[in-house]
C-alpha positions as CSV (number, residue, x, y, z in Angstrom):
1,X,0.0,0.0,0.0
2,X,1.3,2.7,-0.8
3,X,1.7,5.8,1.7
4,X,-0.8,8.1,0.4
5,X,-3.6,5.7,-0.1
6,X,-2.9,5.1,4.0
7,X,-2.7,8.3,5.3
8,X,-6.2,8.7,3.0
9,X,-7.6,6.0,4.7
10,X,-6.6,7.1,8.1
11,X,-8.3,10.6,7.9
12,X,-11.4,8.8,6.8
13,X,-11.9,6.6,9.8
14,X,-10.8,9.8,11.8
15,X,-13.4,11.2,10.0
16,X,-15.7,9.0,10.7
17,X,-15.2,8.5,14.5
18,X,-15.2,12.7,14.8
19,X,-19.5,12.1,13.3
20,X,-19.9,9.2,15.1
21,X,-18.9,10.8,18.5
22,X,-21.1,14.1,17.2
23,X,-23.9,11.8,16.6
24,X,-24.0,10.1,20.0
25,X,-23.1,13.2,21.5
26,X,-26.5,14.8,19.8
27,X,-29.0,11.9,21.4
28,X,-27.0,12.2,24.8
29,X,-27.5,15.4,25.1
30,X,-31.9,15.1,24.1
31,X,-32.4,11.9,26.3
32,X,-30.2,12.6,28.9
33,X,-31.5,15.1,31.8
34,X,-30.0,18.2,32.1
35,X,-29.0,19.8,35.7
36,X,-31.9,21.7,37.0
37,X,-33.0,22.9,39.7
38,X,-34.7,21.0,42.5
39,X,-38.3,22.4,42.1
40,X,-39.2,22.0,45.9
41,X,-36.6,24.2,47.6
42,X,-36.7,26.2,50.5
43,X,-37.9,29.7,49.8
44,X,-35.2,32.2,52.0
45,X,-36.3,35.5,52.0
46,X,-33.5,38.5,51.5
47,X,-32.7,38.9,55.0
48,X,-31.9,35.2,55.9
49,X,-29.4,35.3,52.5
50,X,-27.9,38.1,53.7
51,X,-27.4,36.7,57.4
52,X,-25.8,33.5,55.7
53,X,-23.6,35.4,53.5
54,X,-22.3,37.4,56.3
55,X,-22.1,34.3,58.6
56,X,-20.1,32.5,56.1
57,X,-17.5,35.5,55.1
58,X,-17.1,35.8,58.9
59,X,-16.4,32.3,59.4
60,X,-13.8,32.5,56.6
61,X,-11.8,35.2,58.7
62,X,-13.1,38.2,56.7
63,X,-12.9,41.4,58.9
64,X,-16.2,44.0,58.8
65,X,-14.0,46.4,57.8
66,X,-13.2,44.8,54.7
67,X,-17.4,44.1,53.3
68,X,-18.8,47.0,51.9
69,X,-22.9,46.7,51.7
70,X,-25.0,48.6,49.5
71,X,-28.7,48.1,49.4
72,X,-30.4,47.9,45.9
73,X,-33.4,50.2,45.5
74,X,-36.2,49.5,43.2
75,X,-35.9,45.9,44.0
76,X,-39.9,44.5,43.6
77,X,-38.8,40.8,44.7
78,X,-37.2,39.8,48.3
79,X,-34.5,37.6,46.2
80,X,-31.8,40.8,45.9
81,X,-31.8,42.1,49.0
82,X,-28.3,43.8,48.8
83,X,-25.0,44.1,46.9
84,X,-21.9,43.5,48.7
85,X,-17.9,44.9,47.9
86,X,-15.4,42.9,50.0
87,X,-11.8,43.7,49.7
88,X,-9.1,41.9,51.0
89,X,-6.0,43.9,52.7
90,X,-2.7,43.1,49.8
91,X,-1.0,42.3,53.7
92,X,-3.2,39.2,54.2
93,X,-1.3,36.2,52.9
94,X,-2.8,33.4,50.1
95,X,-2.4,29.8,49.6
96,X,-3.4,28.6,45.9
């Protein structure tokens, strides 16, 4: 054989693998259920986010000097109850 006629053949069954794996990626993706949302979840008002949230950055060591919390006006739902800045001092050491 010679080495054209293989490298010919070789990008055709690449080819061919590459729709194959589009294919069954295509009926995965319809059959398969996606990640939503529990529909039965806890409704938590504003207020109890916004007590969590501050729980949980004081828990982590962040300083109430450092959260800066502005309230959103116009707001007709509960669900945004604030908008929060927090800074971090360029002193406080990082682990990655």
């Amino acid at each position: 054989m010679s080495k054209p006629s293989l490298l010919k053949n070789i990008t055709f069954v690449l080819l061919g693998i590459v729709v194959i794996l589009l294919i069954i990626n295509i009926v995965v993706t319809k059959f398969v259920d996606k990640d939503e949302q529990p529909k039965d979840r806890e409704v938590i008002s504003g207020i109890e986010l916004d007590n969590i949230f501050n729980t949980a950055l004081s828990n982590y060591g962040f300083s109430k000097s450092w959260i800066i919390k502005k309230k959103l006006k116009g707001i007709n739902d509960d669900s945004l109850y604030s908008s929060y800045l927090v800074t971090v001092p360029k002193d406080v050491p990082y682990n990655y």
